[in-house]
N, C-alpha and C positions, 0 to 999 in steps of 0.2 A: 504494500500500500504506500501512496506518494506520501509526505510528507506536505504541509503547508511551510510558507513564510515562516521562518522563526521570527521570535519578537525580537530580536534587537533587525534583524530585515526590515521589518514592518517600521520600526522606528526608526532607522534608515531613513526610509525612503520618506515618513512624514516630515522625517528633519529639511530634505531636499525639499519637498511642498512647500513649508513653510518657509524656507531661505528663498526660496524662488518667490513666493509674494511678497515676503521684508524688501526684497531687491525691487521690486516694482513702486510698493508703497512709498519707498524711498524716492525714488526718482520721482513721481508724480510731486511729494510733498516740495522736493527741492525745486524741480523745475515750475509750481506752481506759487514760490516764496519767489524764484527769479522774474516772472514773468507778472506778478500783481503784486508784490510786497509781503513783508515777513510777518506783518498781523491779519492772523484770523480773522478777524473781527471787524476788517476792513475788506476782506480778500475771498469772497465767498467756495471758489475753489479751493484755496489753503485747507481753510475750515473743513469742507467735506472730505479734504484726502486725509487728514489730521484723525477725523472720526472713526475713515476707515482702518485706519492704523492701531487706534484705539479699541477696535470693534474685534482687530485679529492681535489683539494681545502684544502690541509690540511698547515695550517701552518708553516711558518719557523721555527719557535720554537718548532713548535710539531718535527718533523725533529730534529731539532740540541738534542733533549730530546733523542730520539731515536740512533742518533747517541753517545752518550753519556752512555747511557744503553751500549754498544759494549764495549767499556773500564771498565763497571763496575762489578769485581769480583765477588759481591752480586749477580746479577740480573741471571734470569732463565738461565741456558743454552738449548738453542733451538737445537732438535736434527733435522736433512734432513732426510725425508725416501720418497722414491719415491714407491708406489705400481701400480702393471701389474693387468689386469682384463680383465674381459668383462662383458660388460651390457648385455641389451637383445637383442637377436637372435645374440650372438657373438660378438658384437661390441667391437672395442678395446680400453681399456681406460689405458692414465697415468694418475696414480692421483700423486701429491707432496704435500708433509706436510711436518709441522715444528710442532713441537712438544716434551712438556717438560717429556711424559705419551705415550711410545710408544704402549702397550699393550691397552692404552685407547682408543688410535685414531685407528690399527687393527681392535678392533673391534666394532670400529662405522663403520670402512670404510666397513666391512665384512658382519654389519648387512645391509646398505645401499642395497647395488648389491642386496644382499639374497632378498629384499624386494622388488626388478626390475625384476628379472630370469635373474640375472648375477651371477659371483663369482670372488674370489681373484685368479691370476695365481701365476707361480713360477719366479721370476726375470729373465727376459729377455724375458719372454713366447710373447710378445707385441713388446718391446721398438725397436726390428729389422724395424719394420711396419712404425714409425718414424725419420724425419731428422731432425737435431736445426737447425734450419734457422731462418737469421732477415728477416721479415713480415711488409711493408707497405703500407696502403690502402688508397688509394686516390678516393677521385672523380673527375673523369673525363667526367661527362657528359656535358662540354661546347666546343662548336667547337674548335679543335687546341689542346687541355689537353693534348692530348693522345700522339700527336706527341714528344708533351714540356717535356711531361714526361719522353718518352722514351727514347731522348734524354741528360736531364739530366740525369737519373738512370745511362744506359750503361756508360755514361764517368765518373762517380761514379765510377764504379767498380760493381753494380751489377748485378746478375749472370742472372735476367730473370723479364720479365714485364708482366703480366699477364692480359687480357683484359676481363670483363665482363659486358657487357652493358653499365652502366654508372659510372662502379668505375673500379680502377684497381689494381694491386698487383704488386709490386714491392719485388721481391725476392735475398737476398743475405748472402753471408756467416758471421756469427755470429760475426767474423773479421772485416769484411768493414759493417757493419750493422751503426754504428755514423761517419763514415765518408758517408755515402750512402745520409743517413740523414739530415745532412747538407749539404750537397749537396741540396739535394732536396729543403730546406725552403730556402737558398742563390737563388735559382732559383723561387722561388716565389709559388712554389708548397704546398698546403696547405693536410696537411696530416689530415686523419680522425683517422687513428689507426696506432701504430709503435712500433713493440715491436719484442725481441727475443724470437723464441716458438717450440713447440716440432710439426712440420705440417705432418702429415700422408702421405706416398709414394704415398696411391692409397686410396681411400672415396669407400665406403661402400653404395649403395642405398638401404635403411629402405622403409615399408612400412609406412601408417599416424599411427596404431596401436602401430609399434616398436618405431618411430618417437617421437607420446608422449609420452610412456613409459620411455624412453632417455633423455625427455626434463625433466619428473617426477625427474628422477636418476641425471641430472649434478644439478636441485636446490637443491637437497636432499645436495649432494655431496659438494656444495658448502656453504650452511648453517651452516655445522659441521668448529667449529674452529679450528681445527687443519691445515684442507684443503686449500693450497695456490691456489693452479691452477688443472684443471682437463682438457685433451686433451681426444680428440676421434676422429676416423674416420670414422663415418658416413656420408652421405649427406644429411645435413638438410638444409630447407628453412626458410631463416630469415622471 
């Protein structure tokens, strides 16, 4: 009989997960202190990469290191490139990087698709298909949620409350996204997911074939370290 992962494997490899998003959280926090200023509070991107950071356990210090790199003339400068694509059977994808190696990261991102039956588009061939909207998920599967929610969201300011069995979406403009927010936890609403994101107009139904193929193409996509976030609009089942 095989044998499973042993546990220092498995912690291995979590170690790797986890160094692999510190290294991104990283660079979003520094390149977003370089590019609007070292306060939060003033800097509404700071702020939310800052959260995320917080949200996966990384240190204050690791943070203040990072924000610290943004001031430091020495340190890499990280370039933004957003690329347009499509995976398999068309699907639309934004990919964002950061990156010191832009001809590196082209063409990891080019051989990824190529190795799905997708390919690289030309800038804007996609991003039309997309809105920046703040995005936040709640559950509401307990009797009354859905009311309490809706009610805090709207007098928030936002734009639209989205119902799906037992969670729900609270949707608003990139603007009232951290006042929406607080709003929300002031009212005792406990959020599962809250963040600003690029949300497709209209989802795409894949069959299970294209489905994994897609699911193959965003790990792929996301493994590579240049790759901040990757968006699509497909309908996949969690």
């Amino acid at each position: 009989m095989g044998r499973g992962p042993s546990i220092e494997g498995r912690k291995n490899a979590e170690d790797a997960r986890r160094g692999k998003l510190f290294t991104k959280l990283i660079r979003e926090i520094t390149v977003a202190a370089r590019s609007g200023g070292a306060d939060p509070a003033s800097n509404p991107r700071l702020r939310a990469g800052i959260d995320k950071a917080l949200t996966a356990n990384m240190t204050k210090d690791t943070i203040e290191r990072a924000l610290k790199r943004a001031t430091d003339a020495d340190a890499d400068k990280m370039e933004e490139i957003r690329y347009e694509g499509y995976g398999p059977s068309g699907v639309a994808l934004l990919i964002d990087c950061m990156t010191d190696n832009a001809q590196r990261t082209v063409a990891d991102v080019r051989h990824a698709l190529g190795k799905h039956g997708g390919n690289l588009g030309t800038s804007g061939s996609v991003a039309f298909q997309f809105q920046r909207v703040g995005e936040l998920i709640v559950d509401t599967s307990k009797p009354g949620s859905e009311d309490k929610l809706l009610e805090a969201a709207l007098d928030a300011g936002a734009d639209d409350v989205q119902n799906d069995g037992s969670e729900s979406t609270v949707l608003t403009s990139p603007e009232n996204f951290e006042a929406v927010k607080k709003a929300l936890a002031s009212a005792g609403v406990a959020l599962q997911r809250a963040d600003v994101t690029w949300r497709p107009e209209n989802r795409v139904a894949v069959n299970a074939e294209v489905a994994e193929t897609l699911r193959d193409l965003l790990d792929w996509l996301h493994e590579l370290d240049d790759v901040q976030e990757v968006y699509h609009n497909a309908e996949l089942q969690a």
